[in-house]
C-alpha positions in Angstrom: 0.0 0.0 0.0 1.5 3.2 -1.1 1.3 6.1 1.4 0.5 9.4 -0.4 -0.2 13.2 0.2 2.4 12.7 3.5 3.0 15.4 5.5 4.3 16.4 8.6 2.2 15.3 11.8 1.3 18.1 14.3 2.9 17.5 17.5 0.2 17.6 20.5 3.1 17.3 23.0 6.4 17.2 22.8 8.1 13.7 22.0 10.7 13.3 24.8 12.1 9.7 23.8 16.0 10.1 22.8 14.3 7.8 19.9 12.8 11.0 18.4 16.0 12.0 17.5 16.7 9.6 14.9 12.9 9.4 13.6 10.5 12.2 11.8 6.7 11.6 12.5 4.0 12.4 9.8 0.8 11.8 9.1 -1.8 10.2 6.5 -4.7 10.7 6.7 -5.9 9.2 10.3 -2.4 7.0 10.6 0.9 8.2 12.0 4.5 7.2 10.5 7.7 7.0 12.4 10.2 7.5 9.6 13.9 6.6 10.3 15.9 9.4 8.8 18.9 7.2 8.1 17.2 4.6 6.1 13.6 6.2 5.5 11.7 3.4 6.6 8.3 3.7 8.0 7.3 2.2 10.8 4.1 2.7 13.3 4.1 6.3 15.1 1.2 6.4 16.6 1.3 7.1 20.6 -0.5 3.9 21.4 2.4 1.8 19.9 5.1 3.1 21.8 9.2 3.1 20.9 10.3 -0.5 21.6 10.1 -1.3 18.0 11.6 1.8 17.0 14.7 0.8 19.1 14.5 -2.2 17.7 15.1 -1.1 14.3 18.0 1.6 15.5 20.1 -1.3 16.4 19.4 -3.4 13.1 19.8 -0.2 11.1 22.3 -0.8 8.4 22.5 2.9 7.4 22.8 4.6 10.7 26.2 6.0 12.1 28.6 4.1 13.4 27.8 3.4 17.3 25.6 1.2 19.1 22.1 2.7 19.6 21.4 0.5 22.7 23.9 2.3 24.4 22.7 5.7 24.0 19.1 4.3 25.5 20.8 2.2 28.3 22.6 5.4 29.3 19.4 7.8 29.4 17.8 5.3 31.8 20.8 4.9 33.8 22.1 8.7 33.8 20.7 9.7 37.3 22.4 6.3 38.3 25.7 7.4 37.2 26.6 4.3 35.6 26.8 3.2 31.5 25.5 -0.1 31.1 26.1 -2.0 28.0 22.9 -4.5 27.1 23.9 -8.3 26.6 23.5 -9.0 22.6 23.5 -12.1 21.4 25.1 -13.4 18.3 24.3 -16.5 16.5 25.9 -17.7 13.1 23.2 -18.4 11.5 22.3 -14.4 11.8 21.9 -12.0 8.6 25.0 -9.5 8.1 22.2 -6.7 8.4 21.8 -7.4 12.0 25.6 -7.2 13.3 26.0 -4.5 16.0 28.6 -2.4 15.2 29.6 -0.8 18.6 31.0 2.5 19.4 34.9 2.7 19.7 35.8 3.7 23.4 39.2 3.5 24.4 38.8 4.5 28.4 41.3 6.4 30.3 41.8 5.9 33.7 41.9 9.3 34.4 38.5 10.9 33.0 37.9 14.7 33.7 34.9 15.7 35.3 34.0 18.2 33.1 33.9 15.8 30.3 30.6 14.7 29.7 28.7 12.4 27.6 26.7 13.9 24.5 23.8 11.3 23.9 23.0 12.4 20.6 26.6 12.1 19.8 28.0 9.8 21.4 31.2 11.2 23.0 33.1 10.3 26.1 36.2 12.5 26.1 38.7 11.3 23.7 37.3 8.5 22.2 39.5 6.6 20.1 40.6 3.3 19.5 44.0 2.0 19.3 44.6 -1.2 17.2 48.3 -1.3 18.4 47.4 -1.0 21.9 44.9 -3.8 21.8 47.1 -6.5 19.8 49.4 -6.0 22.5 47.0 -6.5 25.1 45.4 -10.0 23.0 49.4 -11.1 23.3 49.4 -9.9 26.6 46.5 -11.9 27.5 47.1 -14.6 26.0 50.8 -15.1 27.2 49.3 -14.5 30.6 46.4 -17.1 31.0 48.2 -19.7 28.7 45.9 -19.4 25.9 46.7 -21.3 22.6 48.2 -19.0 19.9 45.9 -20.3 17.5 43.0 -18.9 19.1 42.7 -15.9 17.2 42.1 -18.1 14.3 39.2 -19.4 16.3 35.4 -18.5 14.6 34.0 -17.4 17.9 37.0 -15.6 18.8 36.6 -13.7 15.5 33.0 -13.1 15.5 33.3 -12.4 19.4 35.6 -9.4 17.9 33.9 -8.1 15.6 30.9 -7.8 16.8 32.5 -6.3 20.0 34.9 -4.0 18.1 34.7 -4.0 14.7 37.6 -1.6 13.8 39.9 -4.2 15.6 41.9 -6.0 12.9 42.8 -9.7 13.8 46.4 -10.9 13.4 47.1 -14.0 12.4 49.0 -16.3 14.3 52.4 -15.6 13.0 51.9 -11.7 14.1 50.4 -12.7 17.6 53.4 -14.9 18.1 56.1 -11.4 17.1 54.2 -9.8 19.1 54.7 -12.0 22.5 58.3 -12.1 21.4 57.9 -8.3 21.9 56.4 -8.3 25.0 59.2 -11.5 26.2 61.9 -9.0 25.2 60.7 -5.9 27.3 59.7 -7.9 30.4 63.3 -9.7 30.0 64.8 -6.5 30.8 63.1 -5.9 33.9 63.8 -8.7 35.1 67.4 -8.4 34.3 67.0 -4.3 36.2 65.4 -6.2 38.8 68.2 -8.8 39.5 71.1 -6.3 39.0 69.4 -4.3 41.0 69.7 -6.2 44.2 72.2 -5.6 47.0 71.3 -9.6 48.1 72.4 -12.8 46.0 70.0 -14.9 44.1 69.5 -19.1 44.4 68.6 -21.1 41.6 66.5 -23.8 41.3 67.1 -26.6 38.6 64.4 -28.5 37.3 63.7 -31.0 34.4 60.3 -31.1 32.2 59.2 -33.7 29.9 56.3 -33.6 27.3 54.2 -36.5 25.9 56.5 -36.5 23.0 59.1 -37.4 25.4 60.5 -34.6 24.8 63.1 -32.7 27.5 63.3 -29.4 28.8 65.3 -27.8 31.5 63.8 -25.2 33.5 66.0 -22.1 35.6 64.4 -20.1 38.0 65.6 -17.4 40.2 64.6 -17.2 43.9 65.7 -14.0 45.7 64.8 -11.8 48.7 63.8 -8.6 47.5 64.7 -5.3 48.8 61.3 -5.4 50.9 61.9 -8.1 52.2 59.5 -10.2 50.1 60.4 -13.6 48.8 60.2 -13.5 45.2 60.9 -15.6 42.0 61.1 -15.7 38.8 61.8 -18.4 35.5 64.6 -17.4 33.7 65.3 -20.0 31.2 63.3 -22.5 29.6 65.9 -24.8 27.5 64.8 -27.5 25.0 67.1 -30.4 25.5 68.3 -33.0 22.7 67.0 -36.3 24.3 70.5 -37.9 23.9 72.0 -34.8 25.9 74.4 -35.8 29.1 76.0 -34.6 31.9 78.8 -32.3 29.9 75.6 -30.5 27.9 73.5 -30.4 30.8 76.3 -28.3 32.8 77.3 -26.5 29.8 73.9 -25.1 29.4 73.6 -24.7 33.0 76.6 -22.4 33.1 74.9 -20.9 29.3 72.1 -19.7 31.2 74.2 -17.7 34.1 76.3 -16.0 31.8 73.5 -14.8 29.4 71.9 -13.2 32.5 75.3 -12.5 34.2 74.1 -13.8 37.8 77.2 -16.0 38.2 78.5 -13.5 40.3 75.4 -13.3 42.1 74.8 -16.7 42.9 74.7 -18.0 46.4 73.7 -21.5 46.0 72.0 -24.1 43.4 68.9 -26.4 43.9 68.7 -29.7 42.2 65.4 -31.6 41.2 65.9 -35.7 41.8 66.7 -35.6 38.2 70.9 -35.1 39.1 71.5 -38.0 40.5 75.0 -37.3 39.6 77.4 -34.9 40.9 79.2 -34.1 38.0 76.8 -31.6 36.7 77.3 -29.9 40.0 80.8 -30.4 40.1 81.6 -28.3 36.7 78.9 -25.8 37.7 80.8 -25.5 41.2 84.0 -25.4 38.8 83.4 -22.9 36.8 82.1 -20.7 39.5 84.9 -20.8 41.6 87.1 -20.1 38.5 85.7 -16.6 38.6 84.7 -16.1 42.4 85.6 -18.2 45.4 82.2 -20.1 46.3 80.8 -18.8 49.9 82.0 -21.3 53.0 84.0 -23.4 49.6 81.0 -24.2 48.2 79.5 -26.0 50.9 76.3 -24.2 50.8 75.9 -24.0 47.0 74.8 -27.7 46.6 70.9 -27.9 47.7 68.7 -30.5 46.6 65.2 -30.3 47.0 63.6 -32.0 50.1 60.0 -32.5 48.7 61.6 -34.5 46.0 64.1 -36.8 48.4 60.8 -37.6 50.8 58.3 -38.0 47.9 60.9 -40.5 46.6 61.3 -42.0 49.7 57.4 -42.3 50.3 57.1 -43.9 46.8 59.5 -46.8 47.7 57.0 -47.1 51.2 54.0 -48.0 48.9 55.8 -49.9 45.6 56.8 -52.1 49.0 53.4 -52.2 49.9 52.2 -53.3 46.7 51.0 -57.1 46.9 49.5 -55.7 50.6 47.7 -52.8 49.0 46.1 -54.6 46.4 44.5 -57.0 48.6 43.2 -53.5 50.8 41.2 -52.2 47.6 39.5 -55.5 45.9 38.7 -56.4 49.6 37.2 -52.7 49.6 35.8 -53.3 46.2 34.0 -56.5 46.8 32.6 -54.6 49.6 30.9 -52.1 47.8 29.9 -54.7 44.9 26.3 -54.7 46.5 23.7 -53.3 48.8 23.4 -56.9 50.4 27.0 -56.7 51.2 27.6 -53.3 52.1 24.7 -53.5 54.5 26.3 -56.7 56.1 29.7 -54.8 56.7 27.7 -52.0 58.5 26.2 -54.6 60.1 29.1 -56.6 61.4 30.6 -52.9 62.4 27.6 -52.1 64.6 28.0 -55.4 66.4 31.8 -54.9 67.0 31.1 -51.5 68.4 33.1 -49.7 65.6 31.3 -46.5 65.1 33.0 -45.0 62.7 32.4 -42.3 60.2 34.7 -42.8 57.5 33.6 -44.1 54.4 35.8 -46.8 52.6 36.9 -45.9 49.1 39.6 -46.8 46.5 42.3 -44.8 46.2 43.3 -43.0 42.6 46.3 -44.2 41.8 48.5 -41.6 40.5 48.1 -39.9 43.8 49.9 -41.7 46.6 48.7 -39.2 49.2 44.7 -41.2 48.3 46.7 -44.5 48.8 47.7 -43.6 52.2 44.4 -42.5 53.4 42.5 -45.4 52.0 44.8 -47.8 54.0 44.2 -45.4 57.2 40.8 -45.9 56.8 41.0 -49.6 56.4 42.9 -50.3 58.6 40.5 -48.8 61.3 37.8 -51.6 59.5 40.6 -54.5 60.5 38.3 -56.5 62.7 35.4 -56.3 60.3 37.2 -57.4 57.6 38.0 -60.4 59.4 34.6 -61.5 60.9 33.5 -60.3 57.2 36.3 -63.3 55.6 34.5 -66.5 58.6 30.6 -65.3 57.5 31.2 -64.5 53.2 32.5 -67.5 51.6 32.9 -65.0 48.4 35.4 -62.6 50.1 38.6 -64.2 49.2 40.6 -61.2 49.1 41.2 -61.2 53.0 44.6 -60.1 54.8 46.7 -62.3 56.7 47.4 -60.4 60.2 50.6 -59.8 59.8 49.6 -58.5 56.3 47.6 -56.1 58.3 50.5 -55.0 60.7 52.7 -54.4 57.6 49.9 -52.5 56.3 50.2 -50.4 59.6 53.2 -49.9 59.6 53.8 -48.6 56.3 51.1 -46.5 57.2 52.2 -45.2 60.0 55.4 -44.0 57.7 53.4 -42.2 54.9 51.2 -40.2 57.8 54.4 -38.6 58.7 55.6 -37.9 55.2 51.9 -36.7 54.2 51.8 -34.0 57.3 55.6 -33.1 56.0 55.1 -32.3 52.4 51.2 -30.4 53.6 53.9 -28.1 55.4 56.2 -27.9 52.8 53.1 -27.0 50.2 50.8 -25.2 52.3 53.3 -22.1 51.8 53.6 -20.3 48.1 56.6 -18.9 48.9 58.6 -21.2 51.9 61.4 -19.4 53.2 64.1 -21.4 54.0 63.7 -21.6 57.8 60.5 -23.9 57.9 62.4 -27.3 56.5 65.0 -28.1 59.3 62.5 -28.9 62.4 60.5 -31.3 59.3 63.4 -32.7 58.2 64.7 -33.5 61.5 61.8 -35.1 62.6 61.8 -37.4 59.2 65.4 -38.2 60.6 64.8 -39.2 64.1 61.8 -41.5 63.0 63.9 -43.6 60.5 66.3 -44.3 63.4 63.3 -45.3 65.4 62.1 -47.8 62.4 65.5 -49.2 61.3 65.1 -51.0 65.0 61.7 -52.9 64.0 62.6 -56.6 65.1 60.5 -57.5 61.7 61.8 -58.1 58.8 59.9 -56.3 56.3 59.8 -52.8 58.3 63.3 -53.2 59.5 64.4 -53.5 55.6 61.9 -50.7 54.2 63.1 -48.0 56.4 67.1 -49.0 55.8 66.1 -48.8 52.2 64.5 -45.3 53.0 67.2 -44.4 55.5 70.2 -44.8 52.9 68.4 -42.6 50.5 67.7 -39.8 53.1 71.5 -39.7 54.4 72.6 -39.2 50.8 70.4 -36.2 51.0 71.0 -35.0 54.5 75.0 -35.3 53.8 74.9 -32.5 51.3 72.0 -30.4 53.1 72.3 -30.5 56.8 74.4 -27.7 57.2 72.5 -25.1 54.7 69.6 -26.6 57.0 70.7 -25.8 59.8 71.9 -22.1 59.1 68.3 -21.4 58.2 66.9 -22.9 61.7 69.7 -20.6 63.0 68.9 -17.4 61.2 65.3 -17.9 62.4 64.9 -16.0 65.9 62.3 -18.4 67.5 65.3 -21.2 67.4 68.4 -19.9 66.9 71.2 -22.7 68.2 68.4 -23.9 70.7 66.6 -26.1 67.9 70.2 -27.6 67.0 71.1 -28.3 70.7 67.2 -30.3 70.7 67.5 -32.7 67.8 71.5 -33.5 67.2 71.4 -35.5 70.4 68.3 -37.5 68.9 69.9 -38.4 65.4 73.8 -38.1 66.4 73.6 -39.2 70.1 76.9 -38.9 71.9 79.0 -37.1 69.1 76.1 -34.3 69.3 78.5 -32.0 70.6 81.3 -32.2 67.7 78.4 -32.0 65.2 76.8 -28.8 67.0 80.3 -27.1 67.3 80.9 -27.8 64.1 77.6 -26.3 62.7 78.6 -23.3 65.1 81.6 -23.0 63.6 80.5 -23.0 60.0 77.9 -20.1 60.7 81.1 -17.8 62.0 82.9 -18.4 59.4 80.1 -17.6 57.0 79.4 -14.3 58.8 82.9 -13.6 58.5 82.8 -13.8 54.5 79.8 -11.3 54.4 81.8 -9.0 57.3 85.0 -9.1 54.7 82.3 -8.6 52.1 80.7 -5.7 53.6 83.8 -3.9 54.7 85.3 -4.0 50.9 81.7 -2.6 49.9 81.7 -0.1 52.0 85.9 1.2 50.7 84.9 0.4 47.7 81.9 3.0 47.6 83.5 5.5 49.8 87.4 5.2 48.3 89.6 6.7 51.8 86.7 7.9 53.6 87.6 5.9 56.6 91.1 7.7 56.8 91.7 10.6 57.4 93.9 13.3 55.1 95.6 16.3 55.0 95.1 19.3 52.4 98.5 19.8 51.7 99.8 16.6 51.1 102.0 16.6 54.3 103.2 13.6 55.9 101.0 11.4 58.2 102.9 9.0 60.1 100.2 7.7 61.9 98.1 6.5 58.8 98.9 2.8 59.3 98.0 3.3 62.5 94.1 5.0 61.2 93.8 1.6 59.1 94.4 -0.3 62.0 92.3 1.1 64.2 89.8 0.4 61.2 90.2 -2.6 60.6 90.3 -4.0 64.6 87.1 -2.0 65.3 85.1 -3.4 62.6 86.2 -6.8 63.4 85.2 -6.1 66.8 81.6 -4.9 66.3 81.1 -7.4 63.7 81.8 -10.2 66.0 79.5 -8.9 68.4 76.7 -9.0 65.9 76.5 -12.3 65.4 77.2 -12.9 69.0 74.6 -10.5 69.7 72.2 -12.3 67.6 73.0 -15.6 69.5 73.3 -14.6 73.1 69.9 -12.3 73.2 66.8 -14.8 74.3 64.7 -16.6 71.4 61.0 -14.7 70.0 58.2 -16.3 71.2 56.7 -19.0 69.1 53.8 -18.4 67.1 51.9 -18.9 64.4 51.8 -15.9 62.4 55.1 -15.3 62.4 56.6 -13.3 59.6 60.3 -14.6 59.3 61.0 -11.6 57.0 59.2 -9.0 58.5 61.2 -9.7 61.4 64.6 -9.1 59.9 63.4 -6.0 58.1 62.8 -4.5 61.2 65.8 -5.7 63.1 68.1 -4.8 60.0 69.3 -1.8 62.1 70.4 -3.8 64.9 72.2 -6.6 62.6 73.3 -5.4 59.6 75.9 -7.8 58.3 73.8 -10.4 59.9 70.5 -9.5 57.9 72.5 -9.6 54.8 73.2 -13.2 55.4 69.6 -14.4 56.4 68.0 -12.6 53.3 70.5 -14.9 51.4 70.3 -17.6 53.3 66.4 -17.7 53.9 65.9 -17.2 50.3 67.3 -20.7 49.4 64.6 -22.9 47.5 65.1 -26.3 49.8 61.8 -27.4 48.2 60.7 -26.8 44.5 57.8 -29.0 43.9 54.3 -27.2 43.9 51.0 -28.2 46.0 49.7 -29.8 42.7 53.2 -32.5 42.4 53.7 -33.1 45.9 51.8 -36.1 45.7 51.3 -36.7 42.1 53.5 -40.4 40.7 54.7 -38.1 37.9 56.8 -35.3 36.9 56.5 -31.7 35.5 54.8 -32.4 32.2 54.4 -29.8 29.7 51.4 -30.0 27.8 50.4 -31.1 24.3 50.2 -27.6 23.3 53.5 -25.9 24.2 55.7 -28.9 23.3 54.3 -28.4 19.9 55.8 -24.9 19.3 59.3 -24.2 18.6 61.8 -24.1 21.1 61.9 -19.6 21.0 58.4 -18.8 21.0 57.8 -22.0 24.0 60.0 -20.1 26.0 59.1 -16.9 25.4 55.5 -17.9 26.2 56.3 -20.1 29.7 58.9 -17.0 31.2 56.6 -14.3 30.4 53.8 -15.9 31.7 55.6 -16.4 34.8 56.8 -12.6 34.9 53.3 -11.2 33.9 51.5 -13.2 36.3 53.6 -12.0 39.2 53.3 -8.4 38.2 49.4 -8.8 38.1 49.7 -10.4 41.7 51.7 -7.3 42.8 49.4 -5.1 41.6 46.2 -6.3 42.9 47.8 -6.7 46.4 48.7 -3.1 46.3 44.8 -2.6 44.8 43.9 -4.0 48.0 45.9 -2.7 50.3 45.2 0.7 49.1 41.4 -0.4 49.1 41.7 -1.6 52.6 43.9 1.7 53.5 40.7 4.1 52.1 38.5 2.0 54.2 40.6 2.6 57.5 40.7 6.2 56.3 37.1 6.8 56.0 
């Protein structure tokens, strides 16, 4: 039907809809149009249908200008509100081209001025623009940050979630997105590098090895390092692909690759070794080469750490591959208890008559946790007598223990408790300073002792098995172990003086002399250390001098009185240290706090524990502690070359600590405004 003779409706009111501005109304006859004035359709106008459908059309509106109509609405209804909100739009693919929203380019700066404001028939919020360069950055950004494949930009919903979001944004393809992480790799590489040379402590590094399922072999590097707040801190420097026929002589020339790329060797105050270096000759080159340059700290004696978690996890795993036959017998009998109601409820049953009310619920444990192995026996084990009524009155349970199957099955038990509540400590921390590991460590000690004297047979041999393996650790650790109980003020030599009498018992006193002896001489490094700092930055300013060059016959004399003072209060700062009483032991301790604010009081001595402490004794994370397997890398990163793999794993690690930093200073300044108002 053609519409003719049009012309402009009178207006009996003003039309106050921010619609209105993008429609003209006129009039036929008895009928009122809404025509758009970007397209010059013509839709119902009269007051009794109201605007939704003229809204409706603004968003579908192929020829209006370029921002999102829905906006403009949602901001009238919102603008006593204060607030912008954005409607939900939902794309399918299926949907006609004519009905993409093309939404309005904002680029928001975090600083807006309150005297710009929003025009709502314009559409401008200060100085809109959008910046193509700034957001492809940000994609690599976030995608390096959360792990994302590289290949997602290639994704359909990715794309269409772009477009439709910011049209103007032009997608890379996956050979740009990869340059540009490379980019981002290469800026955040040198802060870290600022970061480390920055330090007036020395760094530790921890040594790990990754596989893939390709079988592929990676060696990881990271740094671990007190900062100059007194915050533990670390950071993946390297992330080598290995050749899978590599050996000792690449491994420690790549080792030694690594430190002089970031030139830390200098810095470096001790190593830590995954269960991977089994051999010492990786160490011993490292150690080597090291020394070449500077001499080693205490010869070296501290520089060889090997990680604890990894010694007792490997320790825990021989418990239960002993275990084995044992074990398997535990979960079919647990299995053919659960089989059925009618034997389930006879179970119950048989518990109710022997008084056992218990509340733990049998179960299987998963297999690749050894942590669910040793709760599942703990829970069986408290089920002993029922099993064994169970075996006389159930002709189909064949599956039954023998009793001393069952005291085996205790004892083994009884070891994998211990090393369960060990690695929770060693986990439950992010960050573990180095202080926490020597009372754990002791106590693993003193409890092999203790199960090496089992009169039977199968303990007896079990824990000599475990025992060897732990002494092989505990010979290169104990000492860099017990500096670190030392440097903590809740112990000091006190905690040494408890449990060397327990694992050394009448040579205690040679061994606790001797660990004395080793931290004096270590404190005398850094004193040496510190006084050559401080003539180093302040050339003569400990002697005095004359103007004119005249003779002064009592300058050795200055530089003796120098040299015997210093070594006189510096003695009595460790001494100090030692002699005052222990702090009270709690629980929310803060190791590092602590020196921070008694850094004043023991300056040469604080340098040492913020070295010391910052040791990584343990290097395993909550989610390996207990897993059978390794670091694996996944199917996704193995499959990219060896530059980009790296690029992707280190800045990850460095962009996720930065965002961790900032949003604990969001919230402390957050929480700071709340206490101020």
């Amino acid at each position: 039907m053609e519409i003719s003779n049009e012309s402009p409706a009178k207006k009996p009111k003003r039309l106050t809809s921010i619609v209105w501005n993008h429609f003209e109304r006129v009039k036929n006859v008895d009928i009122c149009y809404a025509v758009c004035v970007h397209c010059k359709k013509k839709l119902s106008g009269s007051s009794n249908s109201g605007t939704t459908h003229l809204r409706n059309h603004l968003i579908r509106c192929l020829k209006r200008s370029n921002y999102d109509v829905s906006q403009i609405l949602a901001a009238k209804r919102k603008k006593k509100e204060g607030a912008l909100v954005v409607p939900n739009v939902g794309y399918e693919e299926g949907q006609r081209k004519e009905e993409i929203i093309t939404p309005i380019n904002f680029k928001f700066e975090q600083e807006q001025k309150r005297d710009e404001t929003m025009n709502l028939g314009a559409i401008s919020l200060g100085s809109a623009k959008f910046d193509q360069e700034r957001s492809r950055l940000d994609l690599a950004r976030m995608i390096m940050l959360h792990g994302y494949p590289l290949d997602m930009v290639e994704h359909v919903g990715f794309k269409i979630f772009v477009k439709n979001l910011q049209p103007m944004f032009e997608i890379m393809s996956n050979g740009a997105i990869e340059q540009d992480c490379m980019a981002i790799y290469g800026k955040e590489k040198e802060k870290v590098y600022k970061t480390l040379h920055g330090l007036h402590g020395r760094i530790s590094l921890a040594v790990d090895m990754w596989a893939s399922p390709e079988n592929a072999v990676y060696l990881c590097l990271t740094a671990n390092y007190v900062d100059e707040e007194w915050k533990l801190q670390k950071k993946i420097l390297n992330f080598v692909t290995l050749d899978i026929s590599h050996n000792d002589d690449i491994l420690s020339e790549t080792i030694i690759k690594c430190v002089m790329d970031w030139d830390v060797d200098r810095m470096l105050f001790s190593m830590t070794f995954d269960d991977f270096f089994t051999n010492d000759d990786v160490v011993f080159k490292i150690k080597d080469w090291l020394s070449q340059n500077k001499p080693l700290l205490k010869n070296g004696q501290l520089f060889d750490a090997r990680c604890a978690a990894h010694v007792l996890k490997s320790i825990a795993l021989d418990s239960v591959e002993a275990l084995h036959d044992v074990t398997h017998k535990v979960r079919e009998s647990i299995r053919y208890v659960k089989s059925s109601q009618a034997t389930q409820g006879k179970f119950n049953e048989i518990s109710q008559q022997l008084g056992i009310n218990n509340h733990k619920c049998l179960f299987t444990d998963c297999t690749t946790q050894w942590n669910s192995t040793y709760l599942m026996l703990d829970t069986a084990l408290e089920y002993k007598a029922v099993f064994s009524v169970l075996q006389e009155h159930d002709v189909g349970y064949t599956m039954a223990l023998s009793e001393r199957e069952w005291e085996w099955a205790s004892a083994v038990t009884g070891y994998l408790k211990l090393f369960v509540e060990v690695m929770t400590v060693f986990s439950g921390n992010k960050y573990p300073t180095a202080n926490i590991y020597f009372p754990e460590i002791c106590d693993v000690n003193v409890q092999l002792i203790e199960w090496c004297k089992s009169p039977d047979d199968f303990v007896s041999s079990l824990a000599l098995k475990m025992k060897s393996k732990f002494d092989n650790y505990w010979s290169k650790c104990n000492l860099a172990l017990a500096v670190a109980a030392i440097l903590d003020p809740r112990f000091k030599m006190k905690l040494i003086e408890y449990y060397y009498p327990q694992i050394y018992g009448s040579d205690a006193p040679d061994y606790i002399k001797e660990v004395l002896s080793s931290i004096k001489e270590l404190f005398n490094e850094y004193s040496m250390c510190s006084s050559s700092l401080d003539q180093d930055s302040k050339p003569g300013s400990n002697l005095p001098s004359t103007s004119n060059g005249t003779r002064d016959g009592l300058r050795g004399f200055d530089k003796f009185l120098n040299e015997t003072s210093q070594g006189q209060s510096i003695t009595s700062d460790l001494d100090k240290y030692l002699e005052e009483p222990v702090f009270p032991r709690n629980y929310d301790f803060d190791i590092l706090n602590w020196w921070k604010v008694h850094t004043p009081r023991y300056p040469i001595l604080s340098m040492m524990a913020r070295d010391v402490l910052g040791i990584p004794l343990s290097t395993l994370g909550p989610d390996l502690v207990f897993s059978l397997g390794g670091r694996v890398l996944d199917h996704h990163r193995s499959s990219l070359n060896p530059d980009i793999r790296e690029a992707l794993i280190s800045g990850q690690d460095w962009l996720r600590m930065e965002s961790e930093e900032t949003n604990r200073s969001s919230s402390h300044s957050a929480m700071a405004l709340l206490i101020e108002n």
